[in-house]
N, C-alpha and C positions, 0 to 999 in steps of 0.2 A: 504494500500500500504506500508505504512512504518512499519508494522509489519513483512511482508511479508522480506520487505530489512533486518529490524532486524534478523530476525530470520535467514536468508540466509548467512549472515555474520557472526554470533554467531554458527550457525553451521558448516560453510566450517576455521572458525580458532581456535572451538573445535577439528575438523578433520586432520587439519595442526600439531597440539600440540601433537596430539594423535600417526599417523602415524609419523611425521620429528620426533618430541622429542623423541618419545619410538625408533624408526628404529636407532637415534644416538645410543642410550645407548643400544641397540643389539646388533648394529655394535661392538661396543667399546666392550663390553663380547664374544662374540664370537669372534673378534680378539684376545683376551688373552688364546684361548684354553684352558682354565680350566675349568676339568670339570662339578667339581663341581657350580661355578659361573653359565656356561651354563646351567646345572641341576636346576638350581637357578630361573635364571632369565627370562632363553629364553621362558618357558611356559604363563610365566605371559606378557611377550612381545607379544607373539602369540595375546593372548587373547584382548590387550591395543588396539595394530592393528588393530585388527579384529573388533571392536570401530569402529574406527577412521573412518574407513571404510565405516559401516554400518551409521555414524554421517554424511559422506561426503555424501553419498548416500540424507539423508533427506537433508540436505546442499542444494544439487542441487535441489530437489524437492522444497527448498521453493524458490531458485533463478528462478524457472521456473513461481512459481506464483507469484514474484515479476516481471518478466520481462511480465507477462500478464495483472498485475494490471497497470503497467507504459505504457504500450502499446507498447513496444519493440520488433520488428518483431523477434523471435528466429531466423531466420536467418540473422540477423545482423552480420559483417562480424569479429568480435569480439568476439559474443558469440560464431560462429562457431572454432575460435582457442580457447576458454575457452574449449568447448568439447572435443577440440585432447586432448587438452594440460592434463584435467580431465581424459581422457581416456589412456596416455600416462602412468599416475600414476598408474590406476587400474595396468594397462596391465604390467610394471614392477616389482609392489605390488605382482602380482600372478606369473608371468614367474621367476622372480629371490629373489626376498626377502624372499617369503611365502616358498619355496622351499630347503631355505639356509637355514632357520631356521631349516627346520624340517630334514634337514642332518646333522646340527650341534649337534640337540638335538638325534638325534640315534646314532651318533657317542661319545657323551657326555656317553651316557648311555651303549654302551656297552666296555667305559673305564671309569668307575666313578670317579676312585682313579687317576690314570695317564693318558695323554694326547699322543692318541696312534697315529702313524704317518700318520691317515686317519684324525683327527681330526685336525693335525695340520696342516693338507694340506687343508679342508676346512677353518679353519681360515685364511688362506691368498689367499681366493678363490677369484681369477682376476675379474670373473662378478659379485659377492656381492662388490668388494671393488668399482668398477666402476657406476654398480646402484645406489646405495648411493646419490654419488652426483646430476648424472645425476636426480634424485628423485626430488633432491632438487632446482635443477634449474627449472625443469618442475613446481614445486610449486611460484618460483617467476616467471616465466613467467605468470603462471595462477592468480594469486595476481595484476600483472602488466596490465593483459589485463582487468581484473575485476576493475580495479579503473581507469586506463587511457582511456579505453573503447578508441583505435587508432581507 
C-alpha cells in the first residue's frame, strides 16, 4: 500500500515540476519573441512536457492502485474533483499550450534573425497568457483535494 502512495506522489510532483516549471520558463521565452531563444528553447520545452505528461499519466495509474490497496471507493466524492481537476490540465495542456508552442516555434523559424509581427503577436497571445495561470490553479486545487481529501 505505501509503495503504491509513494510512488503516486513521487510521480504526480515529478509531473507538476515537469509541466508548471518547464510551461513557466516557455511562457517567459516565448513572451520575449526572440527568435532565436524560441529556436532554443521551445523544442526542448515541447519534449520536458510531453514528460511530464506521460509521468502524470503513470502518477494516476499508481494513485489508482493506491486508492485500491487502501480500499477507497474511486468514486469518493474527492477523487471525482481530482479527475476534473486532472482532466482540466490535460484538456488545457493540449487545447492551448501544446498548440502555442508549436505556432510560436513556426513562427520562430520562418523569422530566425528578427521577430516578425506574426511572432510578436503570438507572444502576447491572450489564451496562452491566461492558460498559464489558470494551469496552475487547477494544479493546486488538484494538490488541495489530494491531501485534504474535503
Amino acid at each position: 500500500m505505501l509503495t503504491y502512495v509513494f510512488l503516486h506522489v513521487l510521480f504526480v510532483f515529478v509531473a507538476f515540476a515537469l509541466t508548471t516549471g518547464v510551461g513557466l520558463a516557455a511562457a517567459a521565452i516565448g513572451a520575449s519573441a526572440e527568435p532565436r531563444a524560441i529556436l532554443a528553447g521551445m523544442p526542448v520545452a515541447r519534449r520536458l512536457t510531453l514528460a511530464g505528461q506521460v509521468v502524470m499519466l503513470v502518477g494516476i495509474l499508481f494513485g489508482f492502485g493506491a486508492a485500491h490497496a487502501m480500499q477507497i471507493p474511486l468514486s469518493a466524492p474527492w477523487l471525482i474533483a481530482a479527475y476534473i481537476l486532472a482532466a482540466g490540465i490535460f484538456a488545457i495542456g493540449g487545447a492551448v499550450h501544446r498548440p502555442w508552442q508549436l505556432r510560436l516555434l513556426t513562427a520562430a523559424q520562418a523569422s530566425p534573425d528578427t521577430a516578425s509581427d506574426e511572432l510578436r503577436a503570438l507572444a502576447r497571445d491572450r489564451a496562452a497568457a491566461i492558460a498559464g495561470p489558470v494551469t496552475g490553479l487547477l494544479w493546486i486545487g488538484l494538490i488541495f483535494v489530494m491531501t485534504v481529501k474535503p
